[in-house]
Residue, then its C-alpha position, 0 to 999 in steps of 0.5 A: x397755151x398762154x406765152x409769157x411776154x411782159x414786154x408786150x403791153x397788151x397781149x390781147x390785142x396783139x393775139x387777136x391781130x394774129x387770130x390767136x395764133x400763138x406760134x405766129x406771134x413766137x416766129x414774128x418775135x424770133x424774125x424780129x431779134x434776128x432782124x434788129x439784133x445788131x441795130x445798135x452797132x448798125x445805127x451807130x455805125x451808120x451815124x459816125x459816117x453820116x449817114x443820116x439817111x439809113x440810120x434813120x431808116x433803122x429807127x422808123x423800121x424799128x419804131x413801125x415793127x414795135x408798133x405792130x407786136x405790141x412791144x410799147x417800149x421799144x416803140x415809145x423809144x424809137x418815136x421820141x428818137x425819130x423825132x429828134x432826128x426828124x428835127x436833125x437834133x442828131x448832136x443832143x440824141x445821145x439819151x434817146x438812142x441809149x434808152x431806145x437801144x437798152x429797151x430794144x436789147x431788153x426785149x431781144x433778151x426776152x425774146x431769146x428764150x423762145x428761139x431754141 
């Protein structure tokens, strides 16, 4: 059996980290929307109070779990916007943390066919 995740770049790869355990990979992809499906709303949240702090902690948690499961677009997102608030650039982030939260509701949408 073979699951269909477009949105992971390199499939093998993530499968061979995982022994090949294809039910491993549906529940470690179902914890993540579970885990981030409110990560817009949080981060922005967080942002209008100001604090800077958690709502960058959001985006390194989010950027690291990306990176694990293979899931290159929501990584590559979260890199270019950890590093534009690493820089406190938080005033000119607003294309970077649209994109990342686009990308991240993308995948969680994908995702969603594997949680029945």
């Amino acid at each position: 059996m073979r699951i269909n995740c477009d949105f992971i770049e390199n499939i093998d790869e993530v499968m061979e980290r995982l022994g090949g355990n294809e039910l491993l990979l549906i529940r470690l992809l179902v914890k993540f929307r579970t885990t981030y499906i409110n990560s817009r709303k949080n981060f922005s949240t967080l942002m209008e109070e100001n604090n800077i702090e958690e709502a960058y902690r959001i985006v390194h948690s989010l950027k690291g779990v990306a990176a694990n499961l293979g899931i290159d677009p929501v990584y590559l997102s979260a890199t270019v916007l950890e590093n534009k608030m690493k820089l406190k650039e938080y005033n000119s982030m607003q294309t970077e943390q649209q994109l990342l939260f686009d990308e991240l509701e993308t995948v969680l949408g994908q995702i969603k066919e594997y949680n029945t």
